[in-house]
Backbone as CSV, one residue per row, in Angstrom:
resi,resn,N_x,N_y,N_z,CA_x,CA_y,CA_z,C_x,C_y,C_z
1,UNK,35.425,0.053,22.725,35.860,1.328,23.277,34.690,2.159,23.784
2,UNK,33.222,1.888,23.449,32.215,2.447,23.808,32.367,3.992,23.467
3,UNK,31.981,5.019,24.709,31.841,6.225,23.968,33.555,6.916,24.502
4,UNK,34.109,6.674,24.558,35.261,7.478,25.380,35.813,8.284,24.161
5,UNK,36.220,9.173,24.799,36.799,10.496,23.998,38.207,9.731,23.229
6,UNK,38.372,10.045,22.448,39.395,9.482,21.703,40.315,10.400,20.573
7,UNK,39.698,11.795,20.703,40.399,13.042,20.372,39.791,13.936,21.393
8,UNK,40.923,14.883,21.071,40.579,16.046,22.391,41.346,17.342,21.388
9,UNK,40.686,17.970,21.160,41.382,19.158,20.150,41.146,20.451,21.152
10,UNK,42.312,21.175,21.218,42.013,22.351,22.062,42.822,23.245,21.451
11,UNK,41.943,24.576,21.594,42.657,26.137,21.437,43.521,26.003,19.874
12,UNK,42.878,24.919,19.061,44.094,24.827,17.701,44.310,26.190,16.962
13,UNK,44.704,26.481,16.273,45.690,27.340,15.668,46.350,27.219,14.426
14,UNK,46.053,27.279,13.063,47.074,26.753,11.937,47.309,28.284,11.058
15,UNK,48.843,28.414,10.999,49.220,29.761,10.393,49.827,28.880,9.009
16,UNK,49.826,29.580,8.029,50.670,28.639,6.943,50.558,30.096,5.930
17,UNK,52.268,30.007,5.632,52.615,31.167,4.076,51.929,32.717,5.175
18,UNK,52.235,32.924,6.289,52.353,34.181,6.962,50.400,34.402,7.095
19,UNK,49.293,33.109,6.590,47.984,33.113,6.729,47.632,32.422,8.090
20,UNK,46.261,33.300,8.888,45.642,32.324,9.892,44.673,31.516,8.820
21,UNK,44.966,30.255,8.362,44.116,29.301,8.445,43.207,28.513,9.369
22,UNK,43.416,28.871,10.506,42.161,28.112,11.447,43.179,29.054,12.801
23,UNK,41.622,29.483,13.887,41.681,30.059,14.517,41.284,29.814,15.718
24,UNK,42.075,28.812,16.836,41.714,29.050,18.305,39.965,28.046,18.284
25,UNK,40.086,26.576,17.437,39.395,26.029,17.670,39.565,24.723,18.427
26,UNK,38.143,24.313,19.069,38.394,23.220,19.933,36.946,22.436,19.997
27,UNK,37.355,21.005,19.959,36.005,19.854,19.814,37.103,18.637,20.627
28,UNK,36.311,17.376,20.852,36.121,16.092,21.157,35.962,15.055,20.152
29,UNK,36.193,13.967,19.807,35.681,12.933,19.067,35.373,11.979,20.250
30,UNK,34.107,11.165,20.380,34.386,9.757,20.616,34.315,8.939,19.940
31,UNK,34.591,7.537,20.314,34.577,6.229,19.990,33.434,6.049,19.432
32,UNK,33.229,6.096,17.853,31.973,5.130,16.968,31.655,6.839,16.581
33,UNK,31.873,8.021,16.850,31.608,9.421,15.812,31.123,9.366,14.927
34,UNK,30.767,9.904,13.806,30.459,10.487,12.271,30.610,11.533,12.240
35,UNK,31.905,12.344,12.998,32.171,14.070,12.273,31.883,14.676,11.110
36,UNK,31.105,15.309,10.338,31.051,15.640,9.361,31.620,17.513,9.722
37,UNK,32.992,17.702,8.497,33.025,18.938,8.890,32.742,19.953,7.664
38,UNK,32.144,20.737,7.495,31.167,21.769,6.982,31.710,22.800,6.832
39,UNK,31.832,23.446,5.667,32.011,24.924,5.505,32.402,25.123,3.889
40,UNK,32.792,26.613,4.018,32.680,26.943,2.468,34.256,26.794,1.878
41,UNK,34.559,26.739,0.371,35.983,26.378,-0.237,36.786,27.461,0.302
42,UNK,37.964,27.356,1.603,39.140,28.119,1.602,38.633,28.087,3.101
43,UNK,37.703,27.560,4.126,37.295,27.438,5.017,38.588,26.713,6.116
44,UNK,39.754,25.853,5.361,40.580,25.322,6.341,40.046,23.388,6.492
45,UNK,39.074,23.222,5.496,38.773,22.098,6.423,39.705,20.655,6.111
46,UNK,40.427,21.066,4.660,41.543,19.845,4.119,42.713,19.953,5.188
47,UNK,43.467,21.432,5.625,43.932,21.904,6.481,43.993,20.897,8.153
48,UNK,42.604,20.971,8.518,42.480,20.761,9.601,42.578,19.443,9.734
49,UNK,42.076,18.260,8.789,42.240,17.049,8.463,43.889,16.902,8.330
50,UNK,44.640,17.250,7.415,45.738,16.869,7.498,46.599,17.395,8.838
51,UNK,46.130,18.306,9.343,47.020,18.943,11.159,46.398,17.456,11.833
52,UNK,45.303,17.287,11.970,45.020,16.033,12.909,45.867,14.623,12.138
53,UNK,46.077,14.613,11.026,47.098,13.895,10.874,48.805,13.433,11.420
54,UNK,49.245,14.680,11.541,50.314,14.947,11.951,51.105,15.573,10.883
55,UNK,50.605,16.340,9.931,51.647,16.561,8.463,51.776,18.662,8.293
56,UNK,51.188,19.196,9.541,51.138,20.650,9.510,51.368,20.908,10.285
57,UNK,52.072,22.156,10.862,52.866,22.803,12.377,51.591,23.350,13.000
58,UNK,51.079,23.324,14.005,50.421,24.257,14.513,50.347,24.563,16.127
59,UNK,49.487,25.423,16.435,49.230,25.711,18.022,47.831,25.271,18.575
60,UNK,48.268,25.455,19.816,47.433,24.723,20.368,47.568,22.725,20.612
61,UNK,46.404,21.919,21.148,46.633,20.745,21.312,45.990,19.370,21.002
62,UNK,46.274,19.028,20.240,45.716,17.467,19.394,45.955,16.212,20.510
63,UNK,45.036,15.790,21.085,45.375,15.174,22.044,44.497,13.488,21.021
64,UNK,45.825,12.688,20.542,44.895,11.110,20.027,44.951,10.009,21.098
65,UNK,43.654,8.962,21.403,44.042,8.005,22.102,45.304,7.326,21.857
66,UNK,46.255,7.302,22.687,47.174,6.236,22.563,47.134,5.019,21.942
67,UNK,47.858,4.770,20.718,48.064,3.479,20.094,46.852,3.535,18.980
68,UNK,45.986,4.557,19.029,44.956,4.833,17.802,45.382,4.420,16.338
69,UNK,44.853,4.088,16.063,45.387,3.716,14.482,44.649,4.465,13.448
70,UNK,44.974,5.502,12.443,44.276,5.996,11.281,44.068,5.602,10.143
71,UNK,43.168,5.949,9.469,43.203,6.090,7.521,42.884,7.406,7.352
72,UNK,43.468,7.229,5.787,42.983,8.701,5.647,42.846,8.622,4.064
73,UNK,41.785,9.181,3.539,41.461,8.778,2.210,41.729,10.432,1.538
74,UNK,42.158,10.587,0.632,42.387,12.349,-0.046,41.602,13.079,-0.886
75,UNK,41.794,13.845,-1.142,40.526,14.401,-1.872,40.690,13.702,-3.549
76,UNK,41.967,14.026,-4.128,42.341,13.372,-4.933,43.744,12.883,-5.027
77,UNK,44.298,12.025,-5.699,45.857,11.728,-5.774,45.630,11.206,-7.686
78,UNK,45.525,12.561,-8.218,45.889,12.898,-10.242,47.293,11.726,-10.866
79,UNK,47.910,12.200,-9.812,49.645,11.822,-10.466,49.549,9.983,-10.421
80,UNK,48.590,9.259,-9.313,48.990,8.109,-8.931,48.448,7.374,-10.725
81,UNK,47.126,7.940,-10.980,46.399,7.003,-12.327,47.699,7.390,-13.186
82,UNK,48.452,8.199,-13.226,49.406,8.627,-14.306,50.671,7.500,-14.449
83,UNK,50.850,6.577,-13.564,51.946,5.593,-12.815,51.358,4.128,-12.760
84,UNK,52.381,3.487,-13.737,51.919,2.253,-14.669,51.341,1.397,-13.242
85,UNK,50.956,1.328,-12.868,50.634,0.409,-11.808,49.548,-0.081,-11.476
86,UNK,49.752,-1.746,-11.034,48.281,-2.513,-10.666,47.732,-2.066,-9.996
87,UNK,46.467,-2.700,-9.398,45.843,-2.726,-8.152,46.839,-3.342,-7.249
88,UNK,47.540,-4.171,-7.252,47.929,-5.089,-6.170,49.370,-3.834,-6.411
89,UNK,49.907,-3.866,-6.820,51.326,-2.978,-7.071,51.088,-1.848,-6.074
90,UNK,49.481,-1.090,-6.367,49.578,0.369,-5.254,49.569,-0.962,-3.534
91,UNK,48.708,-1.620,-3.832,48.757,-2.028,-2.358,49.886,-2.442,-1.765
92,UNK,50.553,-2.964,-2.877,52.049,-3.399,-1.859,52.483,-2.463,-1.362
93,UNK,52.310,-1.168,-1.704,52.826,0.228,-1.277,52.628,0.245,0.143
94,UNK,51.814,-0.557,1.030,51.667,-0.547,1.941,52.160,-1.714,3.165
95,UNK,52.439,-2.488,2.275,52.819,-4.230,2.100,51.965,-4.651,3.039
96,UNK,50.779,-4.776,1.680,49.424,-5.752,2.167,49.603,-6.877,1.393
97,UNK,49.947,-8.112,1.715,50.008,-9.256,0.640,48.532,-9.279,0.122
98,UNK,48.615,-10.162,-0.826,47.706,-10.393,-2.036,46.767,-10.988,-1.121
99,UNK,46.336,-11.898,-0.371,45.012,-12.144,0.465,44.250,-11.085,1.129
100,UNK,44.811,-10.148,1.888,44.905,-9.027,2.438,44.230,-8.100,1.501
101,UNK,44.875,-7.796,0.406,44.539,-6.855,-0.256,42.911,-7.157,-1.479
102,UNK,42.977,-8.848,-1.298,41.752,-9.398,-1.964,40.367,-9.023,-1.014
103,UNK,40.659,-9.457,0.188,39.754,-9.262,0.923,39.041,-8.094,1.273
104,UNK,40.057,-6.749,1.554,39.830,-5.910,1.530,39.259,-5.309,0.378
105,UNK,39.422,-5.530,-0.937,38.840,-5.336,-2.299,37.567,-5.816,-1.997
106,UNK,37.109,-7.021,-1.267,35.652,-7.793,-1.567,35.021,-7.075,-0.480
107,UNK,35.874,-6.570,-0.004,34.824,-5.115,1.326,34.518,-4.548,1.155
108,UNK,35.103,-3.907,-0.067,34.466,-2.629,-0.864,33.630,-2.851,-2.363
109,UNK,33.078,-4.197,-2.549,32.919,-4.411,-3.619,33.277,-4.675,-4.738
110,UNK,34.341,-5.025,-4.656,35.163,-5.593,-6.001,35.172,-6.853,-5.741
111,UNK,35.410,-7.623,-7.065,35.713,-8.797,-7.473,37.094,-9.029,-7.720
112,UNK,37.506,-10.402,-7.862,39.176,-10.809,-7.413,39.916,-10.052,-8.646
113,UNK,38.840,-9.846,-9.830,39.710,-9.530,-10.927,40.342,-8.313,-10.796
114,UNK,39.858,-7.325,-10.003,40.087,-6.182,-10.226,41.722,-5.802,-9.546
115,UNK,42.274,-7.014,-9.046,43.782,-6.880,-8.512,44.604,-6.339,-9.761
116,UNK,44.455,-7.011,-10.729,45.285,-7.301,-11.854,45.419,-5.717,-12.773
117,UNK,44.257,-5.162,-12.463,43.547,-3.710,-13.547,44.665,-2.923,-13.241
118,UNK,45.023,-1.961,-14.197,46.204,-0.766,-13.796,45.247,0.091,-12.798
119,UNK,45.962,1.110,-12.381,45.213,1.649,-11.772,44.480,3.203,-12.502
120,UNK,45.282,3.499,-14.106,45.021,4.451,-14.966,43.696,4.034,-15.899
121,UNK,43.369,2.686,-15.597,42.450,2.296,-16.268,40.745,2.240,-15.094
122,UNK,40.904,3.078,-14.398,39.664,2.869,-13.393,38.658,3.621,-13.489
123,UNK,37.545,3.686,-13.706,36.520,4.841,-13.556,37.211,5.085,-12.429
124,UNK,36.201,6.981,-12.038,36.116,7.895,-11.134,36.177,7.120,-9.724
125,UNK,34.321,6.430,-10.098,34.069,5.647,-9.104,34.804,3.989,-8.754
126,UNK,34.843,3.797,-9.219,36.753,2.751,-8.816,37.641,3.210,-8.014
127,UNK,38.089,4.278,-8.555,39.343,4.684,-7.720,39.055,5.113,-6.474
128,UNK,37.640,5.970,-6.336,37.670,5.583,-5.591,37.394,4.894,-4.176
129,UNK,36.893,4.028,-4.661,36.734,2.791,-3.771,37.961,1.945,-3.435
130,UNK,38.310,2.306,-4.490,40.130,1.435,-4.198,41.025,2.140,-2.860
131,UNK,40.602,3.736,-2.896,41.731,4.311,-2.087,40.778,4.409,-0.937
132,UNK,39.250,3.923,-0.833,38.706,3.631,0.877,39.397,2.245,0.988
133,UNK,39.379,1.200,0.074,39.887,-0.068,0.652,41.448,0.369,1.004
134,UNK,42.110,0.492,0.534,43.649,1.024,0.915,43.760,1.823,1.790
135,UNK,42.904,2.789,2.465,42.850,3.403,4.046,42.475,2.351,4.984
136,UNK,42.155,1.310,4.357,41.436,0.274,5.597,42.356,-1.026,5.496
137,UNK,43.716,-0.375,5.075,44.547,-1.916,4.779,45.405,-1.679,6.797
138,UNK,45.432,-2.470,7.581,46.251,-2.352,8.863,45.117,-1.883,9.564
139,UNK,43.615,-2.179,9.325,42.731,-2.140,10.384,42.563,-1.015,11.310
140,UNK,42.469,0.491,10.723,42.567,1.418,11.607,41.323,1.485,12.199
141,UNK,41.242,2.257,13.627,40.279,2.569,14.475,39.503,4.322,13.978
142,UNK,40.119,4.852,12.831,39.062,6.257,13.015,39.920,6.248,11.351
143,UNK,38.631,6.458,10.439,38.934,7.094,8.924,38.953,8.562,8.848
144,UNK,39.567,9.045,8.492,39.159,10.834,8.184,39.407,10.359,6.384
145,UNK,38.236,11.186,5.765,38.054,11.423,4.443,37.853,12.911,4.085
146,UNK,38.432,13.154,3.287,38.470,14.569,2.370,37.277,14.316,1.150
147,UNK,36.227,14.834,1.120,35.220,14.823,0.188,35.467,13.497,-0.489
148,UNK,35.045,12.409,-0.192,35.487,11.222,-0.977,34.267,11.233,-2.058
149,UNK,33.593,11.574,-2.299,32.666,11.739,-3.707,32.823,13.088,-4.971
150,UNK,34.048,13.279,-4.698,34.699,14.718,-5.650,35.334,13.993,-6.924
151,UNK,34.187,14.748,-7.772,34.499,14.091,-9.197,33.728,12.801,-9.686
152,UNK,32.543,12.614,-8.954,31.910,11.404,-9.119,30.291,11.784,-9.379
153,UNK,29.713,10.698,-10.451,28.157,11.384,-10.461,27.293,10.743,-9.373
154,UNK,25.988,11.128,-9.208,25.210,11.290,-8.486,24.848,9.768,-8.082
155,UNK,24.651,9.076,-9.113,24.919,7.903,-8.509,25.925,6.907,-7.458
156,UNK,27.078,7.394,-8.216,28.416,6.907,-7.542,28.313,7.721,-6.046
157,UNK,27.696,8.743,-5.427,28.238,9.675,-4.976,26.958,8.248,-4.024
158,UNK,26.152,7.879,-4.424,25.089,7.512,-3.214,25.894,5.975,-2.799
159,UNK,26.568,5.430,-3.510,26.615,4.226,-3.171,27.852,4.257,-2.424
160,UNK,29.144,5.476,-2.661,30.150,6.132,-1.973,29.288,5.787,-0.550
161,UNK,28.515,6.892,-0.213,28.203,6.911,1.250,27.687,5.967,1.480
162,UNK,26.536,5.171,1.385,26.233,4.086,1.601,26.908,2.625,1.896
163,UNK,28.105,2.662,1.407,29.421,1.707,1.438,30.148,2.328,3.019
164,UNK,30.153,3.680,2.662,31.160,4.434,4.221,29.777,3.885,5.773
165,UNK,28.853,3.966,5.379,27.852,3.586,6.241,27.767,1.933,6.646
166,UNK,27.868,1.561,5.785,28.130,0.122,5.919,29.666,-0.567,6.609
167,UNK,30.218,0.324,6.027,32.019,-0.032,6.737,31.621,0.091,8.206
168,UNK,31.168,1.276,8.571,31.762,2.192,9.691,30.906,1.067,10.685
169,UNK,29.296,0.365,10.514,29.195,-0.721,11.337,29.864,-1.556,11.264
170,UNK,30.108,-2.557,10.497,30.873,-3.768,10.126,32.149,-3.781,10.727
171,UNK,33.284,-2.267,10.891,34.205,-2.462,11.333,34.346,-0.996,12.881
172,UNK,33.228,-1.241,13.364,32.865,0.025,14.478,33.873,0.732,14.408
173,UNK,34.132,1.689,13.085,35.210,2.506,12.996,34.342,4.198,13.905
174,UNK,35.544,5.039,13.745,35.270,6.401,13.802,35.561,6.884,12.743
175,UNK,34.407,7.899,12.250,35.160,8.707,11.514,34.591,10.074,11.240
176,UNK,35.661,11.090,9.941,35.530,12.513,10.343,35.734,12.511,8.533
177,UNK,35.002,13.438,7.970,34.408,13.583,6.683,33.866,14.962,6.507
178,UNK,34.906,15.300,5.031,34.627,16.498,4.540,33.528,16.373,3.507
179,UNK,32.611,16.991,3.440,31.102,16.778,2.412,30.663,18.148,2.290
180,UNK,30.445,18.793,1.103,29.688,20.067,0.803,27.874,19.446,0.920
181,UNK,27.633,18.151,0.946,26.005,17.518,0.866,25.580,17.869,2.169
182,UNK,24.601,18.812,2.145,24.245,18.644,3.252,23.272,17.649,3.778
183,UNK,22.597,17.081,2.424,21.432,15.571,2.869,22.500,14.297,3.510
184,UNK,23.491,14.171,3.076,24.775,13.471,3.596,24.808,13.423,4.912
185,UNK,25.036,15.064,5.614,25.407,15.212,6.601,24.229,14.980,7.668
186,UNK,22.878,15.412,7.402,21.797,14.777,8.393,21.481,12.961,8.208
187,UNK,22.207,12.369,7.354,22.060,11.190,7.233,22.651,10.400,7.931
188,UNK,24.199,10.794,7.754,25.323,10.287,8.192,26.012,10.824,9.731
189,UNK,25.498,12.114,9.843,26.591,12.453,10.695,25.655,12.380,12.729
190,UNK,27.046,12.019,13.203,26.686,12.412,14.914,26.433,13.888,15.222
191,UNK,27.458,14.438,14.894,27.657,15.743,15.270,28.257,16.549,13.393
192,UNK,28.145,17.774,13.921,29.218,18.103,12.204,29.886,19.964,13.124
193,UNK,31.009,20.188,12.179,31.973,20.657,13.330,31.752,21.928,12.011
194,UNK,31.153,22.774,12.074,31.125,24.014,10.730,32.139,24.910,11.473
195,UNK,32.888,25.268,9.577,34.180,26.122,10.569,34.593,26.924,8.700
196,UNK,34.366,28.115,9.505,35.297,28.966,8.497,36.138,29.886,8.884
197,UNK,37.529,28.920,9.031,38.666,29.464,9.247,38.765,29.493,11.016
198,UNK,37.563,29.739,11.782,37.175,29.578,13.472,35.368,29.193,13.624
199,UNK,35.433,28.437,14.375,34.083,27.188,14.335,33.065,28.327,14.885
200,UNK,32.302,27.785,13.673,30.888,28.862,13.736,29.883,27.672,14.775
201,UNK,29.083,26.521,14.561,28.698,25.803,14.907,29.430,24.276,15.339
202,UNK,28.664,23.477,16.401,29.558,22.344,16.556,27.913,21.331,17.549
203,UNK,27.702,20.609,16.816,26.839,19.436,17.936,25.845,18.677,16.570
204,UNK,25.553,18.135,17.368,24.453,17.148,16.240,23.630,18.356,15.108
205,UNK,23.490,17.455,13.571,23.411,18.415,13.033,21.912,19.037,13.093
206,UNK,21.138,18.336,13.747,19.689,18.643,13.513,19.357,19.685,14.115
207,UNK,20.041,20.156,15.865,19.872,20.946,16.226,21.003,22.010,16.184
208,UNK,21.961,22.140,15.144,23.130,23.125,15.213,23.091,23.661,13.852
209,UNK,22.332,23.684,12.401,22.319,23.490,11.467,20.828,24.372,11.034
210,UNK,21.092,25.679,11.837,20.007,27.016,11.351,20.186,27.253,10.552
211,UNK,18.985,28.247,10.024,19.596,29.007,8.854,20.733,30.487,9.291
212,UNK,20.416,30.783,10.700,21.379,31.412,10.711,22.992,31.410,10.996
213,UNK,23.086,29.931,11.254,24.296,29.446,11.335,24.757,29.594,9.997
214,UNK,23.956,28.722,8.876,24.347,28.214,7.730,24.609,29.809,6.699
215,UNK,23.961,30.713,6.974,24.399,32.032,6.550,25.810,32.709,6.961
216,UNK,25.804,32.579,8.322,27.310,32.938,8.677,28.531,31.984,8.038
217,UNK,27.831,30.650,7.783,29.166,29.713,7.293,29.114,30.125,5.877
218,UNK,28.134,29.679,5.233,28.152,30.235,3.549,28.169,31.428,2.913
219,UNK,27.392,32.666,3.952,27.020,33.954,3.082,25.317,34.085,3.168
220,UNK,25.055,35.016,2.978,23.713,35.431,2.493,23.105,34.603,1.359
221,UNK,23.589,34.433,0.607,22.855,33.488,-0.082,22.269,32.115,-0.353
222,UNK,22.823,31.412,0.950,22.521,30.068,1.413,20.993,30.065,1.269
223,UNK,20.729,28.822,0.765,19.200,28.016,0.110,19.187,27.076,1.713
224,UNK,18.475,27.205,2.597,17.885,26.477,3.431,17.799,25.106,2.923
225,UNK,18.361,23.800,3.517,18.115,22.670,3.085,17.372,22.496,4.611
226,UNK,16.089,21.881,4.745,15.489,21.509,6.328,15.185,19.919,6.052
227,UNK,16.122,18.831,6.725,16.073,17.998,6.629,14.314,17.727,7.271
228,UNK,14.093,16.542,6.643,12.565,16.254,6.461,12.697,14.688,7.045
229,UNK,12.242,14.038,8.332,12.538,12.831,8.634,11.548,12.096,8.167
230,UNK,11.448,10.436,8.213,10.312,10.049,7.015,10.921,8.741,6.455
């Protein structure tokens, strides 16, 4: 697909419970991206992920390539570890047969055994790796993730991204990722889209990622992170 635009977001708009949650914003994705989107808790950005989904009313215009295919990984899903169920049991949820769902397990680092495991029995970092392999069951063309390292330690949190880095060549995906890290975001990202509630900054992060941007997105009290190349 090379670089072609493959979202087109214009003039968006999300009102929800009589609130403006996002205000009259507009960006591009292309083909092979690393969106990282940025801002502070109540900023809209789970919001804006699930509207580009298709699961929130709004204004304005979401324009997806035709025939695009998604994943979408969540910030958390509490209730699913609560629900007697295998590994292979959540995947049928999708009806990935058992080869399918092996393979995809050995993409993310698991071994064959781990079909069989409930899914209440998983570390942090298990689960989730289980629910990136299960966004990647039907081969989509663009992942959007909701903080996929929430609730995970510092370790787990490096090998998280490092795995999303490794996917995203291996299967020249796109994708768009919520991260409070900002070392994450000069690592990982093309561009990063900062937005509280209406987009303060938007372009690659090295040159969009001031301190006076990062004050208007966080507050006055923002700690300067100045990525250091090396």
């Amino acid at each position: 697909m090379g670089n072609e635009i493959i979202l087109n977001v214009k003039n968006l708009s999300i009102r929800l419970d009589g609130h403006n949650v996002i205000e009259n914003l507009s960006f591009q994705v292309k083909s092979g991206d690393a969106i990282t989107i940025l801002g502070p808790n109540g900023a809209g950005k789970t919001v804006l992920l699930r509207t580009l989904l298709g699961l929130l009313p709004h204004e304005g215009a979401i324009e997806w390539k035709s025939g695009i295919k998604l994943g979408y990984v969540p910030q958390r899903l509490p209730f699913i570890k609560d629900i007697p169920l295998s590994v292979n049991d959540f995947f049928k949820l999708k009806k990935s047969s058992e080869r399918e769902t092996k393979e995809i397990l050995d993409s993310v680092g698991f071994r064959e055994d781990l079909i069989k495991k409930k899914i209440g029995d998983l570390s942090s970092g298990q689960f989730q790796r289980v629910l990136i392999a299960w966004a990647l069951i039907k081969n989509p063309q663009v992942l959007l993730f909701d903080e996929p390292t929430t609730g995970i330690d510092i370790s787990g949190e490096e090998t998280v991204y490092s795995l999303l880095a490794r996917l995203k060549q291996e299967r020249n995906l796109t994708m768009l990722l919520i991260t409070h890290d900002l070392s994450v975001v000069y690592k990982f990202s093309t561009d990063v889209i900062c937005l509280n509630k209406h987009l303060v900054c938007y372009g690659p992060p090295q040159k969009v990622l001031t301190l006076e941007n990062l004050r208007q997105l966080f507050g006055e009290e923002v700690k300067f992170y100045q990525h250091r190349h090396g």
